[in-house]
C-alpha positions in Angstrom: 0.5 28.9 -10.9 -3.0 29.1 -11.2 -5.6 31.6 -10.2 -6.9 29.8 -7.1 -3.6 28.8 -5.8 -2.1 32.2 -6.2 -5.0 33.4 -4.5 -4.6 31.4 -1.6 -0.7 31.7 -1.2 -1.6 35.8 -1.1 -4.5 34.6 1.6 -1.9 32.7 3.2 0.7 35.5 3.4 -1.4 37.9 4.8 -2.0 35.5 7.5 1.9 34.9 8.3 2.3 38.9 8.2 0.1 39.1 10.8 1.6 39.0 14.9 -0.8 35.9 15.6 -0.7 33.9 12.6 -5.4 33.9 12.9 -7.7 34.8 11.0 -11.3 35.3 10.8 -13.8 33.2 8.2 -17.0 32.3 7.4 -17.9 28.5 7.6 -19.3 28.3 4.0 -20.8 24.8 4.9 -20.0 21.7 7.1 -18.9 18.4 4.9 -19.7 15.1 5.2 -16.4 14.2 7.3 -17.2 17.2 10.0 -14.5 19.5 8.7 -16.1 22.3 7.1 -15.5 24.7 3.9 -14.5 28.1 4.4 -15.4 31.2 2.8 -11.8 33.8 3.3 -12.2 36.7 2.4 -13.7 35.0 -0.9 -11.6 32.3 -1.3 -13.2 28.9 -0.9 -11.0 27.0 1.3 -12.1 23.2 1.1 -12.3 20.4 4.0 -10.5 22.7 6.6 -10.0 20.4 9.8 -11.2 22.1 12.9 -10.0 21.5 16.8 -12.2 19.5 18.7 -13.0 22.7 20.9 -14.8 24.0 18.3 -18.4 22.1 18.5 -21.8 21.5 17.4 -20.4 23.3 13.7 -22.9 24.9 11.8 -22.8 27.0 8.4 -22.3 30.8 8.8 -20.4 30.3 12.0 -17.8 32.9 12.0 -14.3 31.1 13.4 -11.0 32.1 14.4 -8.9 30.0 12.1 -5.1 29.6 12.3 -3.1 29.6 9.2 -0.5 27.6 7.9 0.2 24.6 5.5 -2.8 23.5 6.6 -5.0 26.1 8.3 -7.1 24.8 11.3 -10.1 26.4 12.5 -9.7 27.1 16.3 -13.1 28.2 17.8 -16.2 29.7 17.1 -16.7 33.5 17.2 -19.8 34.9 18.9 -21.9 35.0 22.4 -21.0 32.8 24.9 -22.9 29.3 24.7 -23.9 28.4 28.1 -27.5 29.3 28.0 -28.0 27.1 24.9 -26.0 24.1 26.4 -28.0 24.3 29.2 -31.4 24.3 27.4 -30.4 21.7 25.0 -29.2 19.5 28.0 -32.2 20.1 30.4 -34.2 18.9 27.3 -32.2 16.0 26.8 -32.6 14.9 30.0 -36.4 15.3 30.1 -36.8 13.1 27.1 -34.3 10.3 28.8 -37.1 10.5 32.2 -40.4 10.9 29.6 -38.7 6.9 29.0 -39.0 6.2 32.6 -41.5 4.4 34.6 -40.7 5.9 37.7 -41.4 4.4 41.1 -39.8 5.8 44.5 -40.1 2.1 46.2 -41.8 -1.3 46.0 -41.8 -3.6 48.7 -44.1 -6.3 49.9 -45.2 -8.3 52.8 -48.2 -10.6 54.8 -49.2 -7.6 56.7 -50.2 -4.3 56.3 -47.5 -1.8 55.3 -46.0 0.4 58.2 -46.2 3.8 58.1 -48.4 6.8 57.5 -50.5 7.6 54.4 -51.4 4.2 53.0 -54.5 3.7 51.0 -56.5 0.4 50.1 -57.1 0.1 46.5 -60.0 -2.1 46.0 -59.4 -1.8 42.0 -57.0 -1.7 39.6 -57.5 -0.3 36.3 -54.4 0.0 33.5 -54.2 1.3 30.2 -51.2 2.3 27.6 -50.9 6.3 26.3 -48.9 7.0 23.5 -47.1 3.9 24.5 -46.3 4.8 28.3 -48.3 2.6 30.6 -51.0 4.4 33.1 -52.1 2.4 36.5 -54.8 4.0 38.1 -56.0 2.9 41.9 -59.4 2.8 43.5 -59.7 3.6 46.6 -62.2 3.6 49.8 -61.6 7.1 50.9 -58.6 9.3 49.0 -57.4 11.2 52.2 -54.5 12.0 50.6 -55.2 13.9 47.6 -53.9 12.1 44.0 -51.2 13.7 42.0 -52.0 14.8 39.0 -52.0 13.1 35.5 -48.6 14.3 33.8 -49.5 15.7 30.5 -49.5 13.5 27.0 -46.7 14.1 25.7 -46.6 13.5 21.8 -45.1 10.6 20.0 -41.1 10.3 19.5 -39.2 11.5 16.3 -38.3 9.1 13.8 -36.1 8.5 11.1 -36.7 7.3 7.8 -33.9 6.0 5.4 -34.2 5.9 2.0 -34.8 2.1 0.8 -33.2 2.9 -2.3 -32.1 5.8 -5.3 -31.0 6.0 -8.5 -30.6 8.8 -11.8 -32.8 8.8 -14.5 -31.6 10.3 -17.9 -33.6 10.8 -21.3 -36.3 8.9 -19.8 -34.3 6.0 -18.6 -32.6 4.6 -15.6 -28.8 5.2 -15.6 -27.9 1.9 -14.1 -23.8 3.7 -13.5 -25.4 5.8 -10.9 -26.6 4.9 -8.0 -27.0 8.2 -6.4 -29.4 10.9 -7.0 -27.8 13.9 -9.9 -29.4 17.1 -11.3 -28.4 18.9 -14.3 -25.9 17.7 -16.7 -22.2 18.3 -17.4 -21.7 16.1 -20.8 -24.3 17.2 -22.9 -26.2 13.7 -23.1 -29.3 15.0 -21.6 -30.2 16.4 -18.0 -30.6 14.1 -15.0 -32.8 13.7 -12.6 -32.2 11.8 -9.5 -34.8 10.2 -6.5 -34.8 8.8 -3.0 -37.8 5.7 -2.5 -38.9 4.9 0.9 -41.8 2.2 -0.1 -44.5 2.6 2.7 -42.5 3.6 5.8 -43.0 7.4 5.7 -47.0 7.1 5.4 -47.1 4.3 8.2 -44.7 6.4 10.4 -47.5 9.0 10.1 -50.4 6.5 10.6 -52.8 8.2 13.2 -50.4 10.6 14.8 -50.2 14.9 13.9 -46.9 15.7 12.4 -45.3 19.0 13.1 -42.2 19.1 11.4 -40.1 17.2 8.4 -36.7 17.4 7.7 -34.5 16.1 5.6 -30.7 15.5 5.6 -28.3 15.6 2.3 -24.9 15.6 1.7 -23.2 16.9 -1.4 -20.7 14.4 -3.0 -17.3 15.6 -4.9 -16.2 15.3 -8.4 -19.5 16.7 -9.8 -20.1 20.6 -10.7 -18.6 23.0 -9.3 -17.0 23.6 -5.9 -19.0 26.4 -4.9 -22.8 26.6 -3.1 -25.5 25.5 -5.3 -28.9 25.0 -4.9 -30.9 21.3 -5.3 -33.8 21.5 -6.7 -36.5 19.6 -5.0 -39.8 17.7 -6.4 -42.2 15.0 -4.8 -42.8 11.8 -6.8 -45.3 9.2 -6.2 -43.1 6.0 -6.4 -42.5 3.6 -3.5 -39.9 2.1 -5.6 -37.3 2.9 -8.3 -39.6 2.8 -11.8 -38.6 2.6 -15.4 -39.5 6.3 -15.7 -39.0 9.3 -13.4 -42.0 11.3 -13.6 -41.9 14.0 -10.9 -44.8 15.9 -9.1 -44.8 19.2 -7.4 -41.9 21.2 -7.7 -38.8 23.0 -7.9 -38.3 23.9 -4.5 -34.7 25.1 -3.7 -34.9 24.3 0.2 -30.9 23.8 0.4 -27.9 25.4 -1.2 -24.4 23.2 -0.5 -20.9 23.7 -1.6 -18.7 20.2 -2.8 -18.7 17.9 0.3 -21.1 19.6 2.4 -24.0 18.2 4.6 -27.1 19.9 5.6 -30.6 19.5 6.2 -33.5 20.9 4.4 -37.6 21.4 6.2 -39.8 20.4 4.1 -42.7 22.2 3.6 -45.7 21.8 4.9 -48.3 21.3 1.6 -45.4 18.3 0.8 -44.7 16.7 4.7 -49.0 16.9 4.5 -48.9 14.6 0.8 -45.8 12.5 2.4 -47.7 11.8 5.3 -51.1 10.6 3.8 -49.2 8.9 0.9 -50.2 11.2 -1.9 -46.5 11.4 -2.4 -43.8 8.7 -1.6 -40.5 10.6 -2.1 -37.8 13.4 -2.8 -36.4 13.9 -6.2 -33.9 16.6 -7.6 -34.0 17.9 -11.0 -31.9 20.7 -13.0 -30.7 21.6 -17.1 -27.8 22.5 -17.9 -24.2 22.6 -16.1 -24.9 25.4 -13.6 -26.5 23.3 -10.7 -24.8 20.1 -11.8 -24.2 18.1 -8.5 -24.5 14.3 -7.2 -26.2 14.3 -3.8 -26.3 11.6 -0.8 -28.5 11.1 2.3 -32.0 11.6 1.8 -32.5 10.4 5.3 -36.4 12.3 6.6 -36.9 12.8 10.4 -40.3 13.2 11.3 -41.5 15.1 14.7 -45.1 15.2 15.7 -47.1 17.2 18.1 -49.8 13.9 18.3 
């Protein structure tokens, strides 16, 4: 038996020795599937389904995990989550309103309306706000005093999706991948791999402030090792796949991911500034030797602005 399976079935009797059968373990990373990878006491457990009670998963979680033929990771360990629910749902439910043109009642008639409070308008003037509509009234005498103007509020998120990608090796396209690699494991020659997005992250950007980029990847199997490794992040100026990767400003290693894992990476500022004017037109990834050796998903760039 070898060293990682005689690890685990020593993991795994220490579990069964114990009165409750759980343990506690540090989610290494959450995969592409929404299981997650677990770091026990050293061991890397892979792909470890969870309980649907345990939500919103998130790397570094600690999590009460329940062992057996196939361990199953119960809940989360940690403060008590109501506070944060009910922020994240008051703010969902803001945005679903800020999508609302919101009028108590509209009625009509060949009279004038019954009631207190009415006022003529003698004009009409409209206009559109970051894409909500604004109607104000003129009126003869304002009696009643007119609410206020709710503030601007900025433009909505978006999210980009890669157009295309590809690996580039010794200069050349490597037509047998399709997704982006870094490093090499063969000793043909180090890849290099890149997400395109032709025009749409610069026109996203067109005229508006942006406050934040992120973007999302997910680690694929079957390449490099099994444990955490960094990617290592460039900008390129291509809108589409070339003949040639040439990359521009870089390494950054934004994001480390075990085998399998998803996450998502902010991009920093000096780059989301080049994306957005359309200096730069992409993501690439780029490493020698077998150490950081990986094949790598997504690419997927949500954009948040504060104008």
């Amino acid at each position: 038996m070898g060293d990682a399976a005689e690890d685990f079935a020593r993991l795994m009797a220490q579990a069964s020795a114990s009165t409750s059968g759980i343990v506690s373990a540090r989610v290494e990373d959450v995969t592409a599937s929404g299981r997650v990878n677990l770091d026990l006491n050293g061991q890397l457990l892979l792909e470890v389904a969870c309980a649907d009670s345990y939500r919103d998963r998130t790397k570094d979680d600690w999590v009460a995990v329940r062992m057996g033929a196939r361990p199953v990771v119960m809940w989360r360990l940690g403060d008590d989550p109501a506070e944060t629910d009910q922020a994240r749902v008051q703010a969902l439910a803001e945005e679903v309103l800020d999508d609302m043109q919101v009028i108590r009642a509209a009625t009509y008639g060949t009279g004038a309306p019954a009631g207190s409070g009415w006022q003529q308008a003698t004009e009409v003037h409209v206009r559109k706000v970051s894409g909500k509509l604004e109607v104000y009234f003129k009126v003869g005498d304002a009696s009643d005093p007119s609410p206020g103007t709710p503030p601007t509020r900025p433009p909505k998120t978006v999210t980009i999706s890669p157009t295309s990608s590809g690996s580039w090796r010794n200069g050349r396209r490597d037509e047998g991948r399709d997704n982006p690699f870094q490093g090499d494991y063969s000793g043909r020659g180090d890849l290099r791999g890149a997400w395109f997005y032709g025009s749409a992250i610069q026109n996203a950007c067109s005229g508006k402030t942006v406050a934040s980029m992120k973007v999302q990847f997910t680690r694929k199997g079957g390449a490099g090792a099994n444990s955490r490794r960094p990617l290592h992040l460039y900008l390129h100026d291509h809108s589409s796949p070339p003949s040639s990767l040439d990359l521009d400003d870089g390494p950054e290693e934004l994001i480390s991911l075990s085998v399998g894992a998803k996450g998502t990476a902010t991009i920093p500022s000096a780059w989301r500034s080049q994306l957005a004017s359309g200096a730069a037109k992409g993501l690439a990834i780029y490493a020698r030797g077998s150490r950081d050796y990986m094949s790598v998903t997504g690419g997927r760039i949500t954009i948040t602005f504060s104008a």
